[in-house]
C-alpha positions in Angstrom: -42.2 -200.6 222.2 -45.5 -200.8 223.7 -44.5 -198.0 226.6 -44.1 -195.3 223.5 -46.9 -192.9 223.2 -48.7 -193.3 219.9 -48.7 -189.3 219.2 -45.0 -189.8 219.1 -44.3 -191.7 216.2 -44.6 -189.3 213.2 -47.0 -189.4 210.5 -46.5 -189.4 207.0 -46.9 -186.2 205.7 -46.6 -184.5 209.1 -44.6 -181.3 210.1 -42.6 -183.7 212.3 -41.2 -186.0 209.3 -40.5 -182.8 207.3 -37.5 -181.1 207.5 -37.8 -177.3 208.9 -39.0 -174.8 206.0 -39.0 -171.2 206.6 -42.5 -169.2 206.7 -43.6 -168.6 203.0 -46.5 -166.6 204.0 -47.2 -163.9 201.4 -47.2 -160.5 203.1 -49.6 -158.0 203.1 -48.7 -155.6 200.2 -48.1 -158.7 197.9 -51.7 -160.1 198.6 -52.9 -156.8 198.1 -51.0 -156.7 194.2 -52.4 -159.9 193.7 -56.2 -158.8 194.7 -56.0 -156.0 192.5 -54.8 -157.9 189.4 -57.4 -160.4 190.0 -59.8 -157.5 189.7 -58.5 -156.3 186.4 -58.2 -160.1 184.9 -61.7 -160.0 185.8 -62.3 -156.5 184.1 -61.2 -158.1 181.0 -63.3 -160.6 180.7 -66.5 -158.8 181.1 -65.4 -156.8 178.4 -64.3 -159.6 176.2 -67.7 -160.7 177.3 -69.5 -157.6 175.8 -67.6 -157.6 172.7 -68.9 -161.2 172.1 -72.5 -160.0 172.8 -71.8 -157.1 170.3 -70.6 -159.4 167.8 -72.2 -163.0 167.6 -70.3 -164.3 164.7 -66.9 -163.4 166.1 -67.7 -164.3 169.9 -68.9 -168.2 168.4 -65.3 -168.2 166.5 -63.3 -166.9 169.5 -65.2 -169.4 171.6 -65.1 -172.2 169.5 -61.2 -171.5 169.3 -61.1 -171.4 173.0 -63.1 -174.7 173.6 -60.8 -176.1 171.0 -57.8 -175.0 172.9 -59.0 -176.6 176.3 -58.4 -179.6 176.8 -55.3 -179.0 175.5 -54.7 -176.8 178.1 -55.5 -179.1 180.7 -58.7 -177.4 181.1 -57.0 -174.1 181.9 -58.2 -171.5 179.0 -55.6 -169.9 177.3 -56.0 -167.1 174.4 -56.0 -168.2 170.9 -52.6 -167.7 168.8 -52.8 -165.8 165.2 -51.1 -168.6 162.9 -49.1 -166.8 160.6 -49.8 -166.7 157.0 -48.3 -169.2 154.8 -45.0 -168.2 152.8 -45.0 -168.3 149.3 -42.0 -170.4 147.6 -39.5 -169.4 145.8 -40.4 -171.4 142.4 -44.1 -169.8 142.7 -42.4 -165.6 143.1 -39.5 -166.5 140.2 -42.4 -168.2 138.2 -44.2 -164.7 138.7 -41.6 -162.7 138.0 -41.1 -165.0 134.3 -44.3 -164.4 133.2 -44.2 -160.9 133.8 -41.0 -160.4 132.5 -42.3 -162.2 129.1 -45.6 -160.9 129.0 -43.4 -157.0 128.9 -41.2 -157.9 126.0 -44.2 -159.6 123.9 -46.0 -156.3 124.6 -42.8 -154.5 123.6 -42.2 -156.5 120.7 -45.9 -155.9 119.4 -45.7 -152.0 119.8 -42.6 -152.1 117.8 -44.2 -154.3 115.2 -46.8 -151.9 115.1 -44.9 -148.2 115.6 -45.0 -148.1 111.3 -49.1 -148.2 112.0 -49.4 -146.3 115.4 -47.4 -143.4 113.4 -49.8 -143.2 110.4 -52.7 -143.4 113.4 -51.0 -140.4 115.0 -50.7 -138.4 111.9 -54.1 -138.9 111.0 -55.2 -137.8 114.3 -53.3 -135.0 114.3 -54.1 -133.6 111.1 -57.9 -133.9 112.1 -57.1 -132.5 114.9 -55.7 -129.4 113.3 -58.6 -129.0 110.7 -61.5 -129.1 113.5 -61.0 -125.1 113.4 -62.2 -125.0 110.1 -65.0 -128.3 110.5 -66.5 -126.7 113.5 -66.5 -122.7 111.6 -68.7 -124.4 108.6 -70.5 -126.1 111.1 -71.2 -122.3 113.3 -71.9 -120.9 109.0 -75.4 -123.9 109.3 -73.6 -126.7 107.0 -73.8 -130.5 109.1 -70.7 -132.0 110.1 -70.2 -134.6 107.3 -71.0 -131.7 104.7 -68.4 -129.5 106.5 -65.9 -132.1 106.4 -66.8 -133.0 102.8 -66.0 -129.4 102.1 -62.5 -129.0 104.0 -61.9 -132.5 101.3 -63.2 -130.6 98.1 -60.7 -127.4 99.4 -57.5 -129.6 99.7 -58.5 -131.9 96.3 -58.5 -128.6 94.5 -55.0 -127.4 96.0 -53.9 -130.7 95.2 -55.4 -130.2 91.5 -54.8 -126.7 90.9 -50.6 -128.0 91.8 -50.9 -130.8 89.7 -52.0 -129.0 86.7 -48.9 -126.4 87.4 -46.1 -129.0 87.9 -47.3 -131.7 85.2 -46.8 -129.7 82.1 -43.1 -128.8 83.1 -42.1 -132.2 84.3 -43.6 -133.7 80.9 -41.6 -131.2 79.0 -38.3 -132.6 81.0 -39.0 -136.0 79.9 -39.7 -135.1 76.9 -36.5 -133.6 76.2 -35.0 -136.4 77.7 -35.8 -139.1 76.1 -35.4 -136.7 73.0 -31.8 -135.9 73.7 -30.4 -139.7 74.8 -30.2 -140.6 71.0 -27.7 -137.1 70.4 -25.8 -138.1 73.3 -25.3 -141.4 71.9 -23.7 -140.1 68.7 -21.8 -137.6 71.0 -20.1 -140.7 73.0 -18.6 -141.7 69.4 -17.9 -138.7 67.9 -14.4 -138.1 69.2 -14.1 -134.4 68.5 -17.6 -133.6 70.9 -16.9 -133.2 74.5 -19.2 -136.2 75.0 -16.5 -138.3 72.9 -13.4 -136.3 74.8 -15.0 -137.9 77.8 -15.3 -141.5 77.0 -11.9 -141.9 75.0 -10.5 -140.7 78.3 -12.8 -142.7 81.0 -14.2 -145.7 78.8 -17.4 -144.9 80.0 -19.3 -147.3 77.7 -16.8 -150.0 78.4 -17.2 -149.7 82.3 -21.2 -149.4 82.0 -21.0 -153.2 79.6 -18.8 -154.8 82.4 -20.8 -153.6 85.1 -23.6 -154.9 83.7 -22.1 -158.2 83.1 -21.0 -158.5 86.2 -24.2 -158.8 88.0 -25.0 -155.3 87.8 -28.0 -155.6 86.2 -29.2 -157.9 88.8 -28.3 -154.7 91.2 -30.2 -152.3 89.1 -33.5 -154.6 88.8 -33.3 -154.8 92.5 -33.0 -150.6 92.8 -36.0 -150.8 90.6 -37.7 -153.1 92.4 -37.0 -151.4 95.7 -38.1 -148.3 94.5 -41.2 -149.7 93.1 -41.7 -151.2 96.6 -41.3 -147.8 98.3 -44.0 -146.2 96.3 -46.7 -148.8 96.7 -45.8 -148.4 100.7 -46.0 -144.7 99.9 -49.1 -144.5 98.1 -50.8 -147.4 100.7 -49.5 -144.8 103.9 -51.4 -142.1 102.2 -54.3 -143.7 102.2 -55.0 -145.2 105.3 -54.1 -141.4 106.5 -56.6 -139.7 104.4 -59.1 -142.6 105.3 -58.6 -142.4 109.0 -58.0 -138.7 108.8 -62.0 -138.5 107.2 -63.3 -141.0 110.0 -62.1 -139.1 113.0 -63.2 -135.5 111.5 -66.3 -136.7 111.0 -67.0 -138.8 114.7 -64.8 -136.4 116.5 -67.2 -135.5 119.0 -68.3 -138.5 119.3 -65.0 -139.5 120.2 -64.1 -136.8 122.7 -67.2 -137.5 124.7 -66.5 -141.6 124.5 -62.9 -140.3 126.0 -64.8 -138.4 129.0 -66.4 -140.9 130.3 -63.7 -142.3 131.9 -63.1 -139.5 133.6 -65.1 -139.2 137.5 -68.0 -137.1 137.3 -66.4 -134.9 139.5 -63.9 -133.6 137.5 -65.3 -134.3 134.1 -65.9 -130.3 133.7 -62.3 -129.5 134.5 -60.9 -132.1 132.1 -63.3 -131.0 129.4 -62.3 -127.0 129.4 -58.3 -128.5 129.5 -59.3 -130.6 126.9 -60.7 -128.3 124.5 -58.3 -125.7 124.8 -55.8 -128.0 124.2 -57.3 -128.9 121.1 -58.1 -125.2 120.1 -54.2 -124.1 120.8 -53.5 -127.3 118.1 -55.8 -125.9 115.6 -54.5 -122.2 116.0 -50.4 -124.2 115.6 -51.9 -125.5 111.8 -53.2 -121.8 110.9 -49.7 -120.3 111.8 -47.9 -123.3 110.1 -49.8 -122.5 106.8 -48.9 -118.9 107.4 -45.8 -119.6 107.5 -45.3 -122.0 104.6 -47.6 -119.5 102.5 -44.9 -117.1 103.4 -42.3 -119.0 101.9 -44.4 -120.6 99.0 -44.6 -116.5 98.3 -40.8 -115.9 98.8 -40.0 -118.3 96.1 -42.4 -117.3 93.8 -40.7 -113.7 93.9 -37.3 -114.9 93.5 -37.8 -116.9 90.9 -39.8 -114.4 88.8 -36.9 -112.0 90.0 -34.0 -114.0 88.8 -36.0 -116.1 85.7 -36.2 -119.6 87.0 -38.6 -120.8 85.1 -42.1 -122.5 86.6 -42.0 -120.0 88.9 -45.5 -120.8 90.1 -45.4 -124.5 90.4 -42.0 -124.1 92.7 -44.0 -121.4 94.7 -47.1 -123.7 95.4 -44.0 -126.8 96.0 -42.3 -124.7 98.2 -44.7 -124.1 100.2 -46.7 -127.8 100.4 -42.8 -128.8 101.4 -42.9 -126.5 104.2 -45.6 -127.7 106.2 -43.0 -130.5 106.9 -40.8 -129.9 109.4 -37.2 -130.4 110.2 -36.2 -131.5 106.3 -39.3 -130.2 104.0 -37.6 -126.2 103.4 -34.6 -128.0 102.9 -35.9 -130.2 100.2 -37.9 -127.4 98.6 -34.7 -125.2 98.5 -32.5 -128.2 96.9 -35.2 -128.8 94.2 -35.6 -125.1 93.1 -32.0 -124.9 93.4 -31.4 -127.6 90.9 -34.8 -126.2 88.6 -32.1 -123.3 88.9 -29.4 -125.4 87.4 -31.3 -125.0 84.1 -30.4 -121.3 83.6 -26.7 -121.4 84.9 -24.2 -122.4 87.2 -24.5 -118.7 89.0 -28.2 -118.6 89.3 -28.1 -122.2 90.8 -25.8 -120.7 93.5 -27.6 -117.7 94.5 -30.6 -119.8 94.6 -28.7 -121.9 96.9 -27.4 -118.7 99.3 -31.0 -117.6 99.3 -32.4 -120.7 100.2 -29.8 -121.2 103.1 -30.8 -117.4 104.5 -34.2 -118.1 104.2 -34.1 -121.7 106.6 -32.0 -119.6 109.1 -34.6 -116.8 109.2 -37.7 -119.1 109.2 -36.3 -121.7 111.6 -35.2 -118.8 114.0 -37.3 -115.5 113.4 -40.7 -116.5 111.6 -41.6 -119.9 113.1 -40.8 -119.2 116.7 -42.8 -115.4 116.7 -45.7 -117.2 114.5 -45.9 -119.4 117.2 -45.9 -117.5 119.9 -48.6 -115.7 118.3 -50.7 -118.8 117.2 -50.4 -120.7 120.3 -48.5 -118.7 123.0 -45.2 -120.7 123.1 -41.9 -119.0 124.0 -39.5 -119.2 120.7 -37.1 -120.9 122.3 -39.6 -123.4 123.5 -40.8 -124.1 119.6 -37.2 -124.5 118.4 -36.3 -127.6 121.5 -39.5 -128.8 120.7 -38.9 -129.3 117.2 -35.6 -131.0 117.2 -36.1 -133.3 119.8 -39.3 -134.1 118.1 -37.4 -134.8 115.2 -35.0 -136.5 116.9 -37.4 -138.6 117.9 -39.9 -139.9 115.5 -38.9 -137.7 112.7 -40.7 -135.7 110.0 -44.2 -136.9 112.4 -42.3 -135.7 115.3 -41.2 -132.7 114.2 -44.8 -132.1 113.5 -46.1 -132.6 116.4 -43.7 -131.1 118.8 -44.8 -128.3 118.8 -48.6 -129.4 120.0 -47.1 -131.4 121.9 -45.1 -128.8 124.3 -48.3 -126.7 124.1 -50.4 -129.6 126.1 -47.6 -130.0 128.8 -47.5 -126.2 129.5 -51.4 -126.0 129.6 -51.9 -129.5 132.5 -48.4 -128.1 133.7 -50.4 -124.8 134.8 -53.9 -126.4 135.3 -52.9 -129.0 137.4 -49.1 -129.5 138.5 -48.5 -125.4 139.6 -51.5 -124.7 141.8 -50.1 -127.2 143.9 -46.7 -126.4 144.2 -47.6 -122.8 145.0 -49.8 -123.4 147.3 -47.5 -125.8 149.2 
């Protein structure tokens, strides 16, 4: 053993005690791929080295990241993963969704609590609206704006007055004469050979009215009372809050309209000012043509009645026409109470009362409204008469009367704001 050269026995480790590998050299192209992306790795993080000089506050958190990120890297630096932003649960986006849901029908719920209100509100406004014609031309004549609106008051008072003292003379006569004529009908009931008597031997009128009332009908009829007497106090208390609220906005109305513009940019305050008050002069020139119109048929009544002999020919004029202003149902309500006035004279005189009346609603509703307002505020008729039954349809005798203002403000921001654009596209 001792004859064997030491250089013969193999080392551990050496080339002699490994088995036979092949030469993994790296050629020259592939060292010359990796020199060049050891260039740019080195490109990049002089530049990452700038960007932290450019920005100290993010350079500290990227580096604190990195140092952070070390040693668990085995000291190798690695780039810092973006965590991803925590999930929200499903109880906390179905809690969301329930609150919103219930906060949308409370609000729901409220308006329709309030819609009664919000539609005196919008009547008041409206009518103000309409009248600022005639505040603002007393204003231009040197009167202040609370004497101007005190005046456009005192004017309507003594409509309201100069009707009154028209209508409350025949009406008093009427009851007169009723409560004048219930004791003859009485005796008529039981005089056999009147018609009166004819009539209740036959139907048992009396007899039918005693078990009615027996019956619980007079409970009924103390409730119509009561009902009724309930629908006037809610009358009388709607037409006050309108007249109050209707004097409070004629009297702050600028006041109000510049409040309103200031929520509009500076910018484009101007633009929505001019828009504005147009708007609001095409609404006062809509009440001028209503009244026209409703002096036109306050006239037309007067004549036929005067024609014909219906008596109070000038209380059903001035009634006519204060029922016209109303849309939708108010001509319609004038012609059924002059038609029953009408009554009075005879059967044939109620009917041709009736036939004129009917004419008269066709020729308003489709020749003298619609050309009014196409002259008042520029609307096509056939504009005014969709406007006014889907206003109708809508919120009623309110919407009637504001449909028509209504379509005139569309048309005006349709061709200030929504056709310029589309024309130009």
């Amino acid at each position: 053993m001792s004859d064997i050269p030491a250089r013969a026995i193999p080392r551990p480790g050496s080339a002699a005690q490994e088995p036979h590998r092949p030469d993994t050299a790296p050629a020259p192209a592939e060292r010359e791929a990796r020199r060049a992306a050891g260039v740019a790795a080195a490109d990049r993080d002089r530049a990452g080295e700038d960007r932290t000089a450019e920005a100290p506050g993010e350079g500290a958190d990227v580096q604190a990241v990195v140092q952070a990120a070390a040693p668990a890297a085995g000291g190798r630096l690695r780039r810092p993963v973006r965590t991803a932003a925590v999930q929200r649960s499903w109880f906390q986006i179905g809690f969301g969704l329930a609150l919103g849901a219930i906060l949308a029908w409370l609000l729901v719920q409220t308006v329709l609590k309030l819609s009664e209100l919000l539609t005196l509100l919008l009547l008041a406004v409206f009518i103000a609206v309409s009248l600022e014609p005639v505040v603002a031309w007393l204003g231009r004549l040197g009167l202040r704006r609370g004497w101007s609106v005190a005046a456009v008051l005192a004017g309507f008072a003594g409509v309201l007055a100069g009707f009154l003292a028209l209508i409350i003379p025949p009406v008093t006569d009427a009851v007169n004469a009723l409560s004048d004529g219930v004791p003859r009908w009485r005796q008529q009931l039981h005089d056999h050979h009147s018609t009166l008597g004819r009539l209740e031997d036959h139907y048992h009128i009396i007899e039918k009215a005693q078990s009615k009332l027996s019956s619980g009908g007079a409970s009924q009829v103390a409730g119509g009372v009561l009902g009724a007497g309930q629908l006037v106090i809610s009358l009388i208390t709607s037409t006050v809050i309108v007249i109050t609220v209707t004097l409070y906005v004629m009297a702050a109305l600028p006041t109000i309209k510049q409040f309103c513009y200031r929520f509009v940019p500076g910018t484009r305050r101007p633009r929505v000012q001019a828009v504005t008050e147009e708007i609001l002069r095409r609404v006062g020139r809509y009440m001028l043509g209503n009244i026209v119109t409703s002096a036109i048929a306050g006239l037309a009544t007067f004549v036929w009645c005067e024609v014909i002999g219906v008596p109070y020919a000038a209380a059903l004029g001035i009634f006519v026409a204060l029922m016209d202003m109303v849309p939708v149902i108010g001509s319609t309500v004038g012609g059924i109470v002059v038609s029953v006035v009408a009554l009075t004279v005879s059967l044939p005189v109620a009917l041709a009362t009736a036939a004129f009346y009917v004419g008269f609603r066709v020729a308003e509703d489709y020749l003298i409204m619609p050309r009014a307002m196409k002259f008042a505020v520029d609307v096509h008729p056939v504009v005014t008469v969709v406007a006014v039954l889907a206003g109708g349809s809508l919120l009623g005798i309110i919407g009637g009367l504001v449909a028509i203002p209504a379509a005139v403000a569309l048309g005006i921001v349709l061709d200030e704001y929504v056709f310029p654009r589309t024309d130009a596209s």
